[in-house]
N, C-alpha and C positions, 0 to 999 in steps of 0.2 A: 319132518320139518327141516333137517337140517341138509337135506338134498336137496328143498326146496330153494333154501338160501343158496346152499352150493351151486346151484343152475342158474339163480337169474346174476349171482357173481360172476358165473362164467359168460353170461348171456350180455353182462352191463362190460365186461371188458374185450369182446369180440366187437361190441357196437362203436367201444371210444376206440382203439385203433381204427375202425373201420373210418371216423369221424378225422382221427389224427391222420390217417394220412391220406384222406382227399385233403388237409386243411396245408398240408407239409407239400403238395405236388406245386405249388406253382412259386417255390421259393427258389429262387437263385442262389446258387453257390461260387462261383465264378469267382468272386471276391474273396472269402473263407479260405478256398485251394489257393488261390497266390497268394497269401496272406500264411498261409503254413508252408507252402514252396519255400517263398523268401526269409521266411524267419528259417527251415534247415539250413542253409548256410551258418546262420550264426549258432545253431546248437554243433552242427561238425566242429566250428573252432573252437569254441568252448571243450566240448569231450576232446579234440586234441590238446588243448591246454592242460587239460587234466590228466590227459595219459603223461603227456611229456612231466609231468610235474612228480607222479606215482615213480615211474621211470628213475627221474634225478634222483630224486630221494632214497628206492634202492641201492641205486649204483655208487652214490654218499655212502649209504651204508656200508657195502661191498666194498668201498675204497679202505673206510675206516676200520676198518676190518683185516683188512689185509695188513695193514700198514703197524 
């Protein structure tokens, strides 16, 4: 009985991919991709704002330190 469940589980999620992606072929992404292109720009300056800030804060450290 429980091979029986195990097979048509496997049989009912070979069918829904097969269903998702004929349903997923005729979607445009074109949008999506520039829309993550454009927004990298503003995650670089961000992560450099952030190194440059980790950075100060050692070299604070490293001054007061010395001193």
């Amino acid at each position: 009985m429980k091979s029986i469940k195990m097979f048509f589980a496997g049989l009912l999620a070979i069918v829904a991919m097969a269903f998702a992606s004929a349903a997923n072929a005729a979607i445009v992404t074109t949008d999506v991709t520039t829309a993550i292109t454009d927004a990298g720009a503003a995650v670089a300056v961000v992560g450099a704002a952030v190194l440059v800030l980790l950075v100060g804060v050692k070299v604070w450290k490293w001054i007061a330190r010395a001193l």
